[in-house]
N, C-alpha and C positions, 0 to 999 in steps of 0.2 A: 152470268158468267159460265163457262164450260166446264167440264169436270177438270177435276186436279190430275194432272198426270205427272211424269216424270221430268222435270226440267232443271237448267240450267243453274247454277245456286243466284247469278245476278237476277236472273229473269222471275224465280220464286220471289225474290226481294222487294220486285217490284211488283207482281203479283199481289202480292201480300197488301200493301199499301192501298193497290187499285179495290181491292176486295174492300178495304175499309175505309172506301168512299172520299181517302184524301187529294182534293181536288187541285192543290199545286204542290209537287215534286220538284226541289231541288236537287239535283244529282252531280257532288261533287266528282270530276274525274277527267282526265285530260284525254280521255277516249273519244272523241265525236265521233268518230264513224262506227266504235262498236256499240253506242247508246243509241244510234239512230237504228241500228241496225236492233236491237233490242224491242227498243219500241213499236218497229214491224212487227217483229215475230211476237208482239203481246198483243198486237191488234187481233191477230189471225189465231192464235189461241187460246185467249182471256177472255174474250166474246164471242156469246152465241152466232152474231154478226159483227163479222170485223166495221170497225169504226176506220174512216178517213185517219190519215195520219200528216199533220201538216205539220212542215219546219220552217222556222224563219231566222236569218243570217241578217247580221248589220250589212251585210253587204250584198246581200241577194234578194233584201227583204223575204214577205210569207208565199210560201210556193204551197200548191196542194199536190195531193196526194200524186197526181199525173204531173207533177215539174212545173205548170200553168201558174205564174207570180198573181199572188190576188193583190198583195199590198208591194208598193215598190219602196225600193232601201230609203229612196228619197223623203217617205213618208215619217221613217222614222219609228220606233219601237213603240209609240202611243198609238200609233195608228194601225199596230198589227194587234196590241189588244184589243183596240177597238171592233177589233174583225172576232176577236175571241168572245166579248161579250154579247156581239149580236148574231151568234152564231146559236143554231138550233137544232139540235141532234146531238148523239152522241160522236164525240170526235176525241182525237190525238194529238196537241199540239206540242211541237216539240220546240223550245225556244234557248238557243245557242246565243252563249258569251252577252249573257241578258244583263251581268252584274254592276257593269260599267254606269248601263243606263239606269239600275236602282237607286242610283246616290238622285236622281231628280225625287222631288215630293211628288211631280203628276204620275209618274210613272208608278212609284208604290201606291197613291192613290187607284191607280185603273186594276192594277192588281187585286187591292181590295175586292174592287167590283166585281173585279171577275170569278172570284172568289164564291161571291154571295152567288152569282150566275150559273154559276158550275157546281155546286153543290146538290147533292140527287141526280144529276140530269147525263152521269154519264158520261162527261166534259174532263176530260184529264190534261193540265199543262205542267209539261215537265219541262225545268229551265235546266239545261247544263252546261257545267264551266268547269277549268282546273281554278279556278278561286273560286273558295267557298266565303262569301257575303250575303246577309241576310238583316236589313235593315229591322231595325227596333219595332216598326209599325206592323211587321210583317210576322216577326217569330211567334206569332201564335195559329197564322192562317196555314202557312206554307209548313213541309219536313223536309229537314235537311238530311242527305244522306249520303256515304261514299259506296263508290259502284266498288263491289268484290272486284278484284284479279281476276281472270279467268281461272275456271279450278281445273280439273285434269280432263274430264271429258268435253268440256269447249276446248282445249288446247288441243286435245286429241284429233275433235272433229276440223278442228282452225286448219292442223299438219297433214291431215288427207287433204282439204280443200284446194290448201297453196301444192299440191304436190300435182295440182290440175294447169296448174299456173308455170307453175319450172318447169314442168314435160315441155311445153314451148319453148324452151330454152338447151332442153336436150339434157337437162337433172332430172336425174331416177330416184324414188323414192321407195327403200326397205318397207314395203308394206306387211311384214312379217308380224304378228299381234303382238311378241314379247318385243319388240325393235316400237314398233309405234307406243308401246307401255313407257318404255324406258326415253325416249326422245319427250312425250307428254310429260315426263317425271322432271327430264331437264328444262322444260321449259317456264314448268312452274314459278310463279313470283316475279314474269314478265306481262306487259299488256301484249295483247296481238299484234298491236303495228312492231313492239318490241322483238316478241317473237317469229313476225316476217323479218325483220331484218338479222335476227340469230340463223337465220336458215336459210338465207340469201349467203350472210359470211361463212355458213360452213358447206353451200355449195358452190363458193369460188373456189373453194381448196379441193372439194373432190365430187365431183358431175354425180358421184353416187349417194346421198344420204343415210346414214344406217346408224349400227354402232360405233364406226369409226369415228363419226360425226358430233358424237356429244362433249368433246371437249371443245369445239368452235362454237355449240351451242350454250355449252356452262361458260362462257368468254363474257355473253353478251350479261347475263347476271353480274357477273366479277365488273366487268365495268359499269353497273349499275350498281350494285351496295358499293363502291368508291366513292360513286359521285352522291349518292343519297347521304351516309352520314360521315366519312371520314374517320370512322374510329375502327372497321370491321376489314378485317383484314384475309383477302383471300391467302390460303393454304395451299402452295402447288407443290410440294414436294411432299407428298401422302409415299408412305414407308408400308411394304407388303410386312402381312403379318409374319411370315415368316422371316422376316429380318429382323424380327425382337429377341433376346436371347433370354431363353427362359420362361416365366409367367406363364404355365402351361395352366392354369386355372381359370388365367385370365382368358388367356384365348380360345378355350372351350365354352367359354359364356357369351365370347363374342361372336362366334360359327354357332351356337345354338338359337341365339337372336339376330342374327341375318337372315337366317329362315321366316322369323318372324316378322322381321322388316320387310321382308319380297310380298308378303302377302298382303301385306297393306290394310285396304279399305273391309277385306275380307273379315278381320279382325275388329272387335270390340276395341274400343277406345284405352281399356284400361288393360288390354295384356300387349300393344303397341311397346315398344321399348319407348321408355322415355331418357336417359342419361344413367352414368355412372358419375362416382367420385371418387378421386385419385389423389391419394392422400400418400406420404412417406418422405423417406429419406432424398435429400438433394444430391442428383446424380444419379439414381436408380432408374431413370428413363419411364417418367411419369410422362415426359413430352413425348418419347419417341413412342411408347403405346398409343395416346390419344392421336398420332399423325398416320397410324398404323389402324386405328378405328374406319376411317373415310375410304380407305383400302377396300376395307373389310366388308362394308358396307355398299362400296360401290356407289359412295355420295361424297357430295364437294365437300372441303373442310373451311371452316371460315374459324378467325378469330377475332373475340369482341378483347380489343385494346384498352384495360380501366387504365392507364398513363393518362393515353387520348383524352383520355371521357373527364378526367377531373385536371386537365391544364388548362382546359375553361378555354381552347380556341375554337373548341363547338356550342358553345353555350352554355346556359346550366347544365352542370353534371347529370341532375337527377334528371330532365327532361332529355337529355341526350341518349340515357342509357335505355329510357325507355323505348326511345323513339328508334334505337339499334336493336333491341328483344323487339319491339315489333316488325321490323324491318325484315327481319331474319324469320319470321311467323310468313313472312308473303314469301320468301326464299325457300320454304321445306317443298322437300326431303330435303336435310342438308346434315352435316353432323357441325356444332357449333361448340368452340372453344373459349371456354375461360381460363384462363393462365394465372396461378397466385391469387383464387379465387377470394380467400381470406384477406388478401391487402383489398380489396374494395367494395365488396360483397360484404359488412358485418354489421351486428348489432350490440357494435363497441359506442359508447354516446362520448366518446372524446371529441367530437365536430360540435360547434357550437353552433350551430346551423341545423343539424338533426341531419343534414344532407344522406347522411350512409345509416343512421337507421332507416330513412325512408327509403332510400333504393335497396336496402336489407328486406324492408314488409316488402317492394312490389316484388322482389326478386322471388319470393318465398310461395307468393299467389301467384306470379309468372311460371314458376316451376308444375305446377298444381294445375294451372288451365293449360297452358296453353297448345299450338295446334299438335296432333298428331306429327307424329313424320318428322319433327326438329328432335334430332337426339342431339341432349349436351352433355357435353365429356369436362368438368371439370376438373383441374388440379390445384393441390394446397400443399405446401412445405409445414407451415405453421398451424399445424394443428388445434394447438391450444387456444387460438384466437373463432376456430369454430364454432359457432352456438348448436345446441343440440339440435334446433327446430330443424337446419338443415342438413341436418345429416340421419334425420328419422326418415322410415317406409314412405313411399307417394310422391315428396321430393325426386328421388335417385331412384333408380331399379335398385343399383348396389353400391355399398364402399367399398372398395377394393383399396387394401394397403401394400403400396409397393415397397419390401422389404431388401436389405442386403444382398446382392446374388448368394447362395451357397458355393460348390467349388465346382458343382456343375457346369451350373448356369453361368460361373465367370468364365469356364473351358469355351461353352456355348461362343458367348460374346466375345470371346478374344479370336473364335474362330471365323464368325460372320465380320470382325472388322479388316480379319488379314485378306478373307474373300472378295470383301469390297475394292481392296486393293490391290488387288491382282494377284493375290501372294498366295500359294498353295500352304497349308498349314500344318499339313502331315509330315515334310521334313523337319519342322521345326519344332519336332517333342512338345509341345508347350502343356503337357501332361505336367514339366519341369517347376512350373510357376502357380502349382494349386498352390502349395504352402507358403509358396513368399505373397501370394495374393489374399489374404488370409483377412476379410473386412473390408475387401475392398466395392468402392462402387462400380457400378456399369460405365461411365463418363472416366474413371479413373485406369479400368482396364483398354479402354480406347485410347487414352493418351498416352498407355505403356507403351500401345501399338505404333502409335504414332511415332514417339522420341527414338525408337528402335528402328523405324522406317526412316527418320531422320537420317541418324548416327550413318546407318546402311548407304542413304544418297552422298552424304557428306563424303562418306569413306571412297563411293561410287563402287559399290560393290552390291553384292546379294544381301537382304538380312540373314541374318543369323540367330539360330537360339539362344548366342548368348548375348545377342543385342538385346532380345529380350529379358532374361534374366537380368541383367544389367541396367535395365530401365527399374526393374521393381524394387533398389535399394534408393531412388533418388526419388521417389514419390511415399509421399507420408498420409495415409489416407483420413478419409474425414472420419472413420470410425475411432480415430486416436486424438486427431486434434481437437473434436468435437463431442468427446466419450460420452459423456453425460449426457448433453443434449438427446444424442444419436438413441442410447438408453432411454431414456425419457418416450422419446417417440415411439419405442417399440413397444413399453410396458402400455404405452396408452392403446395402441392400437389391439392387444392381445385379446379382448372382448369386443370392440367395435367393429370391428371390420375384419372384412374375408381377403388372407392374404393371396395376392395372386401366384403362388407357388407353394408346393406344402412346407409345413413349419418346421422350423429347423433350432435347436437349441443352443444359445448363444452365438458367438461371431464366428464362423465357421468361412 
């Protein structure tokens, strides 16, 4: 074998296997053209001397190296082994949608053979399919394995290649290094023919490819986690951080670690951000910070659905949820959302099933491995259904407890909602409504806005400041109807967690 150098993570995969003499390779993956293309590029650098590289199709029969059919389709998949066992030299057989034909006994039979044949001698048959089947007689001879995703520098080098291919078409491509970075970032968690076709759709829309281009490219993902599990749910209305009112604590931790997300691969593993946890009162805009993270971040936002996952129309719960945390492992960079993380996420044993202690353990070790680059943002109303395990150091970067606004922060937010509405805020005093707003939440000062903006269309006139005022005697806020609770929550949070704004004594 040749020296080890620097390559691809599929091609090390198979590297690895070739290096320890396993003479049949199952390679689950519905790539054909980029495993074939694979096992090229392993002839010509896994070997001192490249080895022949033969592939055989049910429909093409075995072709060698030069395209020349040795065995014809008519022969039949017996008869292309037969050509593998009597074959002498070191060779490459590449053997496509083989699994149909393994339900025969002769065929797992010649397998065997080939088996014995090819062991030492330098003889490598890799069979690949998108079904992975591996009859009984075989799961000792053969390894079954799934070909990686392409990782960031095959996608990289994929998106200069096709950029050789759309020039005939008259599409330019931004070959600028941070544009080819960030296009290689969007494309990750697709296969290549996928990612031709993301960048075929985001050059109908504009002959130039660049940064403009990566929301047509994050398209082709969004409609692939739909079609994969059904439960994850794209995020398209991401909120600039500066539309949060308030949380200046918060948002200094999150401009502190987007630094540290831009650098990426540069970075060790374990100063990588991994997620926050957003814990508080209902209506403090736990939602509208995590939709304000993807922003922040300059990464897609997706949300894992637990309704979805335990209505049982995607299967079992427990396999569904895993098969979405993995899912979204092929999807990074991404930032990914749990919602009411404690309604499905816990290690409450009231399930007679165990169902949610056990998606509680894998949740707990999913948080702990898995890939870099997936930051999860969760959020929890109910606090006290939290188990400690997750909410200690290595889970989460941090707890963050979203608190009351103060009368700032409510000034803040009554003034980013009259903005959004077109409304200039400086004639309307609303310096007026610190004291009548006095406990209120973030969600509660937006529907002052709102009922005030009502009144105003109704009236068909301008609002008014005392549309506003007038709105805050007809809202009863939750810090009154729900005092205790609301207490409750804060007293818990007062040692656990870092509030996102400095602390402020009582309901202010």
């Amino acid at each position: 074998m040749s020296p080890k150098a620097e390559i691809p993570r599929a091609l090390e995969e198979i590297r690895d296997l070739i290096e320890a003499g396993r003479p049949i390779i199952y390679v689950h993956t519905p790539e054909e053209e980029r495993i074939s293309s694979l096992l090229r590029e392993a002839a010509e650098k896994l070997f001192d001397t490249a080895p022949p590289v033969f592939s055989w199709r049910e429909t093409e029969g075995l072709r060698g190296a030069d395209g020349a059919t040795l065995v014809t389709a008519d022969a039949g998949p017996r008869a292309a082994l037969d050509y593998v066992v009597e074959h002498a030299g070191p060779a490459v057989f590449h053997l496509q949608d083989l699994h149909e034909a393994m339900h025969s006994s002769d065929v797992v039979r010649r397998l065997r053979d080939a088996y014995e044949h090819c062991v030492g001698k330098n003889i490598f048959i890799f069979i690949s399919s998108p079904v992975a089947y591996v009859p009984d007689e075989l799961a000792r001879d053969l390894v079954l394995i799934d070909l990686p995703l392409p990782d960031f520098d095959e996608l990289k080098a994929f998106t200069q290649s096709e950029a050789a291919a759309l020039a005939e078409s008259g599409v330019k491509l931004d070959t600028d290094e941070s544009t080819l970075n960030q296009i290689g970032r969007a494309l990750q968690g697709l296969t290549l023919n996928e990612s031709r076709h993301a960048l075929r759709r985001a050059a109908s829309a504009n002959p130039e490819i660049g940064l403009d281009s990566l929301p047509y490219l994050l398209e082709e993902k969004h409609l692939l986690v739909k079609k994969k599990t059904g439960v994850i749910e794209y995020i398209a209305n991401s909120i600039p951080l500066e539309d949060i009112g308030g949380a200046p604590i918060l948002k200094k931790w999150l401009l502190e670690r987007r630094r540290l997300f831009e650098m990426g691969d540069e970075l060790s593993r374990e100063i990588v951000p991994k997620g926050i946890l957003l814990m508080g009162i209902s209506g403090c805009g736990k939602s509208l910070a995590v939709k304000s993270i993807g922003s922040c971040f300059h990464l897609p936002l997706y949300r894992i659905d637990m309704i979805e996952i335990f209505s049982g129309r995607h299967g079992n719960p427990e396999a569904t949820f895993v098969a979405a945390c993995k899912t979204m492992e092929e999807m990074a960079p991404a930032v990914l959302w749990f919602d009411e993380i404690e309604m499905g996420v816990t290690s409450k044993n009231d399930d007679a099933a165990g169902t949610l202690g056990r998606i509680f353990a894998f949740f707990l070790t999913w948080m702990q491995e898995k890939s870099r680059g997936l930051f999860v943002a969760a959020t929890a109303n109910r606090i006290d259904l939290l188990p400690a395990e997750m909410i200690r150091k290595g889970r989460f970067d941090e707890v963050f407890f979203v608190d009351l606004p103060n009368e700032e922060e409510r000034m803040e937010i009554c003034k980013i909602h009259l903005e959004k509405r077109g409304i200039d805020p400086d004639p309307l005093e609303i310096d007026r409504l610190r004291q009548f707003t006095k406990g209120w939440t973030g969600a509660e000062v937006e529907q002052c806005v709102v009922g005030a903006l009502t009144t105003a269309r109704l009236a068909e006139r301008d609002i008014t400041s005392d549309d506003l005022l007038n709105q805050t005697g007809k809202i009863v806020p939750l810090s009154q109807t729900m005092r205790e609770q609301v207490e409750h929550i804060r007293a818990w949070a007062l040692d656990r967690a870092i509030r996102t704004a400095p602390r402020s004594r009582g309901i202010t």
